[in-house]
C-alpha positions in Angstrom: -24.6 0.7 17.8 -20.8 0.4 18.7 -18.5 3.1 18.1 -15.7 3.3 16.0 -12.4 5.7 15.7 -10.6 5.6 12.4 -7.1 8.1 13.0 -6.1 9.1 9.5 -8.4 9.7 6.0 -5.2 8.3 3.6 -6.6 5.7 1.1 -6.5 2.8 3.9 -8.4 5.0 6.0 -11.3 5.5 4.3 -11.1 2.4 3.2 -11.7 0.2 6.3 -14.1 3.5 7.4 -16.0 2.4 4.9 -16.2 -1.3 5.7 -17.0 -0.3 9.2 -19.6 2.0 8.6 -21.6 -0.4 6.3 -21.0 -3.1 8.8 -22.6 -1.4 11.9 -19.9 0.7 13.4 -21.2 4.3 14.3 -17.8 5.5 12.6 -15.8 8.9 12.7 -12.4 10.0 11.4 -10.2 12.0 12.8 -7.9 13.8 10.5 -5.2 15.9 11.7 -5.1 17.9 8.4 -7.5 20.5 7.4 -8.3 18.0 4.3 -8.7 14.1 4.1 -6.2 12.5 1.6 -3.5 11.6 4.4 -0.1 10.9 1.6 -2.5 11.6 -1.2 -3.0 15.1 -0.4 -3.7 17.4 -3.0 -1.5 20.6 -3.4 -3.0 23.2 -5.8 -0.5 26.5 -6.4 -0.6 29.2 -8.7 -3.8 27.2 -10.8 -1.8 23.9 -11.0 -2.6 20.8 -9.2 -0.4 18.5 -8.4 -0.8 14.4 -6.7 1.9 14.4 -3.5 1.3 11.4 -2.7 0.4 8.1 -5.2 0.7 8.3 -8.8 -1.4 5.6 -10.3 -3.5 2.4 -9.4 -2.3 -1.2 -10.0 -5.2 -3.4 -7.9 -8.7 -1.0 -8.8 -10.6 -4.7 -7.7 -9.4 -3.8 -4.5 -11.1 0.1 -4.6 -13.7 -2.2 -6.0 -14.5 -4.2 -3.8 -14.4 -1.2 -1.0 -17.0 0.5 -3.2 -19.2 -3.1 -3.2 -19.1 -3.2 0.4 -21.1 -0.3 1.1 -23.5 -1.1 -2.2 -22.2 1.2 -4.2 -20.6 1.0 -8.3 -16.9 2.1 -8.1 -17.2 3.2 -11.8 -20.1 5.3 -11.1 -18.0 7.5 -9.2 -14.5 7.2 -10.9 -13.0 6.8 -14.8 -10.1 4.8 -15.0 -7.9 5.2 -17.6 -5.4 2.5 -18.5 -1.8 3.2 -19.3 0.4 2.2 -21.6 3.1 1.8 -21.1 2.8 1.4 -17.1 6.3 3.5 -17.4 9.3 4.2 -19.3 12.5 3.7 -17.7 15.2 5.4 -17.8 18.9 4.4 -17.0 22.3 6.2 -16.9 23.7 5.5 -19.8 20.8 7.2 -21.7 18.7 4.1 -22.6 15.0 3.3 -21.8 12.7 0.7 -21.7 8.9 1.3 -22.1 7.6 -1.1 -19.7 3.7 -3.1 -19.5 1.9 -6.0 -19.3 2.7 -6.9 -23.5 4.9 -10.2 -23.2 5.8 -10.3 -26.9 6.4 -6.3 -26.6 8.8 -6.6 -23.5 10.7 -9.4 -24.8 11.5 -7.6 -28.3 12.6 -4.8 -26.3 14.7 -7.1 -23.9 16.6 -8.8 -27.2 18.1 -5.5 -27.6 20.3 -6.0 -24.4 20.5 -9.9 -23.7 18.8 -12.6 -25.9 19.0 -15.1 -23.2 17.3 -12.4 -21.0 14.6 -12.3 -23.0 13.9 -16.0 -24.4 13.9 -17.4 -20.4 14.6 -15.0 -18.2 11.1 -13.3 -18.4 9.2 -16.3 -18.0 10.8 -17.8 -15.5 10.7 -14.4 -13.7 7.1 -13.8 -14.2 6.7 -17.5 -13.0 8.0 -16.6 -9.9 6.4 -13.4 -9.4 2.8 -15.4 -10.0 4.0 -17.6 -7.0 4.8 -14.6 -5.0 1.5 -13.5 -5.6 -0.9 -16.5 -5.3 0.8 -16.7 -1.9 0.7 -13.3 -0.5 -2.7 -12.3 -2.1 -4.7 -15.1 -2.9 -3.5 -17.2 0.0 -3.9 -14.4 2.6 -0.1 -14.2 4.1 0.2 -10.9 3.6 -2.0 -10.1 5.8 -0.7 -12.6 8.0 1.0 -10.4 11.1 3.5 -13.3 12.0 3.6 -12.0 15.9 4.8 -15.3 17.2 7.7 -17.2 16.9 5.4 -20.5 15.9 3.7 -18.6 13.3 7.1 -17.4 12.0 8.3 -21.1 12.0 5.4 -22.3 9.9 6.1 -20.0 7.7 10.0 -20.3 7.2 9.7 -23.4 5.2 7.2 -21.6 2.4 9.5 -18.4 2.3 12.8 -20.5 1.7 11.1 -22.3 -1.5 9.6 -19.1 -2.5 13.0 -17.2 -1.9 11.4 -14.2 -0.3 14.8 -14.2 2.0 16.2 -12.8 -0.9 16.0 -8.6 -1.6 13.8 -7.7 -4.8 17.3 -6.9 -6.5 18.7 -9.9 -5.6 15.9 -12.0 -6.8 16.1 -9.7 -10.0 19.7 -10.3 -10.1 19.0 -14.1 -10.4 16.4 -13.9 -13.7 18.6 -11.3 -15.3 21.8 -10.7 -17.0 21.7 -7.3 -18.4 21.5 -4.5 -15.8 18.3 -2.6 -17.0 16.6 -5.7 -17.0 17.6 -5.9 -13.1 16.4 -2.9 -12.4 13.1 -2.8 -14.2 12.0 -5.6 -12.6 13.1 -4.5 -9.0 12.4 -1.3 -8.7 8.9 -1.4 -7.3 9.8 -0.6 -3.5 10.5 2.3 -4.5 6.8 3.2 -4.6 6.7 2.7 -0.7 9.6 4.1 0.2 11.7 1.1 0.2 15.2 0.3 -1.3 15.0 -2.4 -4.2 18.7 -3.6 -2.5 17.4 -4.0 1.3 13.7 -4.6 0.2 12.8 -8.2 0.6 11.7 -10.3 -2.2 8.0 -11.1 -1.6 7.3 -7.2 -3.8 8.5 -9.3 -6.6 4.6 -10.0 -6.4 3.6 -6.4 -8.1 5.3 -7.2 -12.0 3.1 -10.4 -12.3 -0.2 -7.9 -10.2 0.7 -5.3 -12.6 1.0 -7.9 -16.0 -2.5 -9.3 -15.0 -4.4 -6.4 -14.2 -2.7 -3.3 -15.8 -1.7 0.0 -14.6 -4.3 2.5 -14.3 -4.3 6.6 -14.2 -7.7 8.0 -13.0 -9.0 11.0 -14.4 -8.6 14.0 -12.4 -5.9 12.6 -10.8 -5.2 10.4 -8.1 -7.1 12.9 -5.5 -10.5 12.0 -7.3 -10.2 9.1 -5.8 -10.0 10.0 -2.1 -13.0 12.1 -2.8 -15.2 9.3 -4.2 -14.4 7.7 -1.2 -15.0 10.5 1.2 -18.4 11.1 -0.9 -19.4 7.1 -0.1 -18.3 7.1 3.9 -20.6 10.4 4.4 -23.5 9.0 2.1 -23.5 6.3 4.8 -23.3 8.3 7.5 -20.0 8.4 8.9 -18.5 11.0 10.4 -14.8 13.3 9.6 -13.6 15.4 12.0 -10.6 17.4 10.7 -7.6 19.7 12.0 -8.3 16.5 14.6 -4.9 15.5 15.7 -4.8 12.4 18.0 -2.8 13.3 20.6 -3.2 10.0 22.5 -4.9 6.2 22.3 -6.8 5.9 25.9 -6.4 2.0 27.3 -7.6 1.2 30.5 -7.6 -2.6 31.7 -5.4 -3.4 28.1 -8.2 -2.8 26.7 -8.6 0.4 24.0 -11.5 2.9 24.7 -11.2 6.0 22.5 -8.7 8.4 21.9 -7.9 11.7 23.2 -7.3 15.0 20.2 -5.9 18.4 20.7 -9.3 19.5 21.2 -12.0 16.9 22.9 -11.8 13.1 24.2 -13.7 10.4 22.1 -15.0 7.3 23.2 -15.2 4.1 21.0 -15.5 0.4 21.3 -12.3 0.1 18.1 -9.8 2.0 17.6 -7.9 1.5 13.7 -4.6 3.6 13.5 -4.2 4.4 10.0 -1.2 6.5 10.5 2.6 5.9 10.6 2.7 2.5 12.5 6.3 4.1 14.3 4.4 7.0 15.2 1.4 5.0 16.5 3.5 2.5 18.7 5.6 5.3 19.6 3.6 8.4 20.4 0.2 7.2 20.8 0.4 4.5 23.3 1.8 4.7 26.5 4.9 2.6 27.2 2.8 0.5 29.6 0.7 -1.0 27.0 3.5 -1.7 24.7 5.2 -4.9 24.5 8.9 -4.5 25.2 9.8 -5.4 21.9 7.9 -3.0 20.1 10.5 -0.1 22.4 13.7 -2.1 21.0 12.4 -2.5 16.8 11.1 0.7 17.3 14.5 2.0 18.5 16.2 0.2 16.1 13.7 0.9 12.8 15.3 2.7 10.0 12.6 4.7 8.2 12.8 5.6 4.6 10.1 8.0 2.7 6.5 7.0 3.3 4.0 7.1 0.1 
């Protein structure tokens, strides 16, 4: 059976632990923490318990389908509860705007500020934002890595018509007169850490994801969620190790065979890095095995808050 390292239990950990375990991979995390949950930790003081890292789901076919892969029924281990609104947003000049997926509900709102906003400007918005996402989801590029100058190319032509050149506020900016309706529909960045202003456009996807599928709170909090999933990995047999740190990914001959903790050296056929890709390329691989141009974006990376 080949051997598998997962470095981080976050969501995406535990996730593709999952997928590897029910595919044939003898599979083990390694957690530096004392708990799984990577950015969704759980922090519990003084009898409260709070969510540090994400705050609600917007894609549960994707935890769906994670749940399908190893046979099992994602509802049989989680309650979803849908919100409504998905928020209310605030803005300085004391006004608010309870946003969701309601198209008659958001344009009566949206009259309040700018007609015009709301008779076309939300359409033709969420007609771009259905584009963005039938391309990045449904068509697979974003999860194409675009490592090549060719690949880039190909795509250059698809991201002009698309105008994913543009920032999320600046695509806003475009639909929108009134400045609340520019911000509600650019704020979403924020959620990863990014800045709606430098963000590019292609997270306009998310309003038209969010329209279609809801907004969704599970109950017992966002943590539940990790724990269905570390209840599924173990039912199949995988194994966590945690206070784990990865100190080190071992290479030899360019090719990846295990990874070396503060504690013990573990041998695997695949290694997936689900921690902070600047601290992977950076920390965990020697400079040898890098390609030059990983040093110089690394070097010249801005980071913002991670979620």
């Amino acid at each position: 059976m080949p051997k598998a390292i997962v470095i981080g239990s976050g969501f995406g950990g535990l996730g593709v632990a999952i997928r590897l375990q029910a595919r044939g991979f003898k599979t083990v995390i390694v957690e530096k923490n004392a708990k799984v949950g990577g950015h969704a930790y759980q922090f519990i003081k003084d009898g409260y318990v709070f969510d540090m890292g994400p705050s609600l789901i917007t894609a549960p076919d994707i935890i769906r389908s994670v749940f399908a892969t190893a046979g099992e029924r994602m509802e049989d281990y989680l309650d979803l509860i849908p919100l409504d609104p998905f928020y209310r947003v605030y803005f300085h000049d004391g006004t608010y705007l309870d946003y969701n997926g309601d198209e008659s509900n958001m344009k009566t709102q949206m009259a309040r500020y700018n007609q015009k906003d709301a008779d076309e400007g939300y359409d033709r918005f969420m007609k771009k934002s259905k584009a963005l996402y039938e391309a990045v989801i449904l068509e697979g590029l974003g999860s194409s890595p675009f490592m090549t100058a060719k690949s880039m190319l190909d795509f250059t032509p698809r991201a002009i018509k698309l105008g994913a050149y543009r920032t999320s506020y600046g695509m806003a900016k475009t639909y929108f007169k009134d400045f609340r309706h520019r911000f509600m529909f650019s704020f979403h960045p924020l959620f990863i850490g990014g800045n709606p202003f430098r963000a590019p456009a292609v997270y306009q996807m998310i309003p038209y994801l969010e329209k279609e599928g809801g907004v969704w709170f599970t109950k017992g909090g966002m943590y539940s969620v990790i724990q269905a999933l570390e209840k599924v990995f173990r039912k199949l047999g995988g194994e966590i190790k945690t206070n784990a740190e990865v100190r080190k990914i071992l290479v030899e001959n360019s090719h990846v065979t295990g990874v070396q903790t503060a504690h013990e050296t573990l041998e695997a056929d695949l290694v997936v890095s689900n921690a902070d890709i600047l601290h992977t390329y950076r920390d965990l691989i020697d400079p040898q095995w890098r390609k030059k141009w990983h040093n110089t974006k690394i070097d010249k990376t801005d980071v913002a808050m991670a979620c």
